[in-house]
N, C-alpha and C positions, 0 to 999 in steps of 0.2 A: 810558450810555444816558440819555435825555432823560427827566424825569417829567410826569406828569400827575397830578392832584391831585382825586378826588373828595370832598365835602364833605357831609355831613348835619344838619340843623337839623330840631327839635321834637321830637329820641324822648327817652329811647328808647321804643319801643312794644314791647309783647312779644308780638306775633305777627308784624310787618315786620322789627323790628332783627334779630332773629336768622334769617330770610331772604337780609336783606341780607347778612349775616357768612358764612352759607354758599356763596353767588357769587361775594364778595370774596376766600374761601379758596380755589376753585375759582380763582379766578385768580390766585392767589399774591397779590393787593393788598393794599395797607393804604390805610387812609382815617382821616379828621378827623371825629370827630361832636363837632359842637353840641349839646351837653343841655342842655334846659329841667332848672332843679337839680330842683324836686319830683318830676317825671320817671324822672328818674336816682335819685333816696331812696328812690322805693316800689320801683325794682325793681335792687336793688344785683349780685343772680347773675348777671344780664344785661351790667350796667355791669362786672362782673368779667371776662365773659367777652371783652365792649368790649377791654378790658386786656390780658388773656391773652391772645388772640389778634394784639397786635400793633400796633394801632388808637391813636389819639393820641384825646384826648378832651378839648375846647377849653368855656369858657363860653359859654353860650347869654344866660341870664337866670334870672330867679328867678320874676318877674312878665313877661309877653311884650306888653309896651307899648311900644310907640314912645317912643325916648328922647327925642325932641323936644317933647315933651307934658309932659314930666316938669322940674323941677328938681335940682340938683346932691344936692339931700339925701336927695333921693329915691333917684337915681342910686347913691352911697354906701351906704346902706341895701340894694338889692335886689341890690348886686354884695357885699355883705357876708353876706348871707343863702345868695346862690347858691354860694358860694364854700364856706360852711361844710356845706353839703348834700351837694356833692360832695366834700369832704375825708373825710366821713362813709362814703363809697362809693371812698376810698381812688384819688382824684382830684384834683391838683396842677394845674389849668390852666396853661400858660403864655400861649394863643390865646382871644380871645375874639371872636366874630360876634356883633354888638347885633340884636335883632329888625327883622328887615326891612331890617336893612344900614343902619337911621337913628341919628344920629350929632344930638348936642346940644353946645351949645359948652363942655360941662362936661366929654362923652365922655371925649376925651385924659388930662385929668387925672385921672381915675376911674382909667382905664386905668393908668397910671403909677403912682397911688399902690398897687397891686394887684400889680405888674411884669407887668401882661398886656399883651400886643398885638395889637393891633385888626386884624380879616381881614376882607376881603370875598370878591368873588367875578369873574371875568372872565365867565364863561358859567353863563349862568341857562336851568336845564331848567324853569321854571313847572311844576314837576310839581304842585304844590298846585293846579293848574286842572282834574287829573283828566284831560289827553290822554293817547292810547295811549303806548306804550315807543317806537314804530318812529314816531312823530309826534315827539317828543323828540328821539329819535337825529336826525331827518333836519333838524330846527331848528336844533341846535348842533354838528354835525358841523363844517361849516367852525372852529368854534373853540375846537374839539379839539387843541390844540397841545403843543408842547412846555411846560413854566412855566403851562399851563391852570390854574384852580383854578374847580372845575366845581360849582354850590350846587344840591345834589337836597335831599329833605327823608326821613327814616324813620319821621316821625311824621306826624301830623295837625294843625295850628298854625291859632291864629284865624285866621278868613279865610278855611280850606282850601276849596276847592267840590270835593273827594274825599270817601271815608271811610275809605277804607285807600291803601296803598302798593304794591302788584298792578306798577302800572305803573310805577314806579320801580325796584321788582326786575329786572322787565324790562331799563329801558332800562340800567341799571348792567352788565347780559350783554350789551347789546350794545356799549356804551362800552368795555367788558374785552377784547372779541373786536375791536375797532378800536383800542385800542391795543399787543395784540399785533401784530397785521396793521402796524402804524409801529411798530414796535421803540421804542413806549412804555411804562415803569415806572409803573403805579397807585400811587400810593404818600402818605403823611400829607404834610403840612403840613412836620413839622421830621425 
């Protein structure tokens, strides 16, 4: 059976992530979160549960800046910080999503010396703009496919014009309930 690949950046949060994790179970899915590492340190029973449950758990960042802003030292630095945060929380990246999917010409090489690899995303829900679930669903539905790798958010992330995740809970029930309806598998990254 074909997968489809839901994806999470900014939590985890402790009142949306384990929302999220409830839908996902109800669907039998597994999914990829993006943790911002301080994130993920203040609330480790959560990030266990991340684990427990099934869930692949990829780097986010340590600091949530745009890598192109930044130079390589910098770069080294907040991917060495982010890395030890989450090993603290009993987390092994292998995946890493840069903020905002921005990419500097150092990125690659960070990447490698880390042995993470760098993921983006095919279909973007903007859920950080705070639209309904069924406004989402009906925007990305056509690119709802097999090999999708779908970037919703369980946190709140600079920029966000939301304050919570409401509608992302949402649209992840209806995403679950269309990809049973196509004999699609929710499922991580690896």
């Amino acid at each position: 059976m074909a997968s489809l690949s839901l994806t999470f950046d900014d939590g985890p949060d402790p009142a949306w992530t384990p929302r999220l994790l409830e839908v996902l179970a109800g669907a039998g899915a597994r999914a990829t979160f993006f943790s911002i590492a301080s994130r993920a340190a203040a609330h480790p029973a959560l990030m266990a549960q991340v684990l427990s449950d099934g869930h692949e758990v990829g780097l986010h960042c340590d600091e949530h800046v745009r890598h192109s802003t930044r130079d390589a030292a910098w770069g080294r630095a907040d991917t060495a910080r982010a890395l030890e945060c989450l090993r603290a929380v009993g987390v092994a990246p292998r995946l890493w999503r840069t903020p905002w999917g921005d990419l500097a010409p150092w990125t690659a090489d960070v990447a490698a010396e880390y042995g993470l690899r760098i993921v983006g995303w095919t279909v973007d829900t903007h859920d950080w703009r705070g639209d309904t679930a069924r406004a989402m669903f009906d925007a990305v539905r056509p690119g709802l496919q097999p090999g999708a790798i779908v970037l919703a958010h369980d946190g709140v992330g600079p920029g966000a014009r939301r304050t919570d995740a409401r509608e992302t809970v949402g649209f992840v029930t209806l995403a679950a309930r269309h990809a049973a309806e196509h004999e699609l598998v929710l499922a991580s990254l690896t």
